[in-house]
C-alpha positions in Angstrom: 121.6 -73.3 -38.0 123.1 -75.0 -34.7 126.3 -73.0 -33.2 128.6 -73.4 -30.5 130.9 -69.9 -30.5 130.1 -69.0 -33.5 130.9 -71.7 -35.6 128.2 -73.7 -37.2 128.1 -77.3 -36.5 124.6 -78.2 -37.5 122.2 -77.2 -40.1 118.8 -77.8 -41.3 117.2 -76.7 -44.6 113.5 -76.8 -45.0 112.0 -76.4 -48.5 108.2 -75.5 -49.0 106.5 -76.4 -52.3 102.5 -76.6 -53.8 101.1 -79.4 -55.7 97.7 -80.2 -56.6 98.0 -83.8 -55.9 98.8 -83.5 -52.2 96.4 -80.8 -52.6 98.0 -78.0 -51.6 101.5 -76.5 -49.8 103.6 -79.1 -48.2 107.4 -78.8 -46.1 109.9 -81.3 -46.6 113.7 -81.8 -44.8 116.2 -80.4 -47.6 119.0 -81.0 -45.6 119.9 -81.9 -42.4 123.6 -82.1 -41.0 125.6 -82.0 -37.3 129.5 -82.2 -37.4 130.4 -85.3 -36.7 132.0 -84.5 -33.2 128.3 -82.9 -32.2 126.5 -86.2 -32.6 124.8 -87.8 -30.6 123.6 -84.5 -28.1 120.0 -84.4 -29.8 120.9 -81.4 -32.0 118.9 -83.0 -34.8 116.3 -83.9 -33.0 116.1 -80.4 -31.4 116.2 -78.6 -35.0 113.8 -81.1 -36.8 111.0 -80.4 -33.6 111.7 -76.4 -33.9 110.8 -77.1 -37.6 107.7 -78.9 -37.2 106.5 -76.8 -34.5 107.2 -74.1 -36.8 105.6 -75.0 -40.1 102.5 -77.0 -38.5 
């Protein structure tokens, strides 16, 4: 969750699942979003390298 004084403008939702045929847990983006007026500031690209430095 991104926010600027308290108010969210930007999420990410990361889901983790199992399966036997990619043989074993894997991560995948649920959801990503940024307000529209936050665009374009590398939010996104700021959360999505948090979450791969995270789940690696």
């Amino acid at each position: 969750m991104a926010l600027v004084h308290d108010d969210v403008i930007g999420i990410l939702a990361v889901a983790l699942s199992f399966s036997l045929d990619s043989q074993g847990r894997y991560t995948f983006i649920d959801e990503l979003f940024v307000e529209e007026y936050a665009c374009g500031q590398g939010l996104g690209r700021e959360a999505l390298e948090a979450a791969e430095a995270y789940y690696r």
